[in-house]
C-alpha positions in Angstrom: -29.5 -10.0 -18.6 -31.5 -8.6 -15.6 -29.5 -7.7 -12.9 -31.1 -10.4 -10.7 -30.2 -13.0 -13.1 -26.9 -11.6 -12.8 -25.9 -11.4 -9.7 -27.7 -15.1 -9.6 -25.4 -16.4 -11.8 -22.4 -14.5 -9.9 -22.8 -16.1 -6.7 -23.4 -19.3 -8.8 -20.0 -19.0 -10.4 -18.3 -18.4 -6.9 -19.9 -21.5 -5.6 -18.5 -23.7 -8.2 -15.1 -21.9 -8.3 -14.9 -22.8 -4.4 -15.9 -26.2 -4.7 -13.6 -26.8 -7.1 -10.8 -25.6 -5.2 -11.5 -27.2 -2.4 -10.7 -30.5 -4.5 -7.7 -32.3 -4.0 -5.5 -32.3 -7.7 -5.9 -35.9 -7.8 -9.7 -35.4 -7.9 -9.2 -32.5 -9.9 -7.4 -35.0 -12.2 -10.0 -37.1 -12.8 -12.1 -34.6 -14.1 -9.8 -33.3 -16.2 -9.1 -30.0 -14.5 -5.3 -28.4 -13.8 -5.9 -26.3 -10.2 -4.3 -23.3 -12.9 -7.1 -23.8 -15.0 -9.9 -23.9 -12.5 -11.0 -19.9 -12.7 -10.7 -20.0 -16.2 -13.1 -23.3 -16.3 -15.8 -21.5 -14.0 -15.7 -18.0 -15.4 -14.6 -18.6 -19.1 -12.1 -15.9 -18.9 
């Protein structure tokens, strides 16, 4: 992966991982997401 791409796809990740903590855990519910399990939904880790 080119380092662009990369660091693309970093600041990507971050973006969804601080959306989805920004939701409610009723809305986090629905989409069948735990609030423990949101970094490992984002990054895969």
């Amino acid at each position: 992966m080119k380092i662009g791409n990369a660091i693309t796809e970093y600041f990507r990740l971050r973006k969804a991982y601080r959306e989805l903590s920004r939701l409610d855990d009723a809305s986090l519910k629905d989409i069948g997401v735990s609030r423990s399990q949101i970094r490992q939904a984002v990054f895969g880790r």
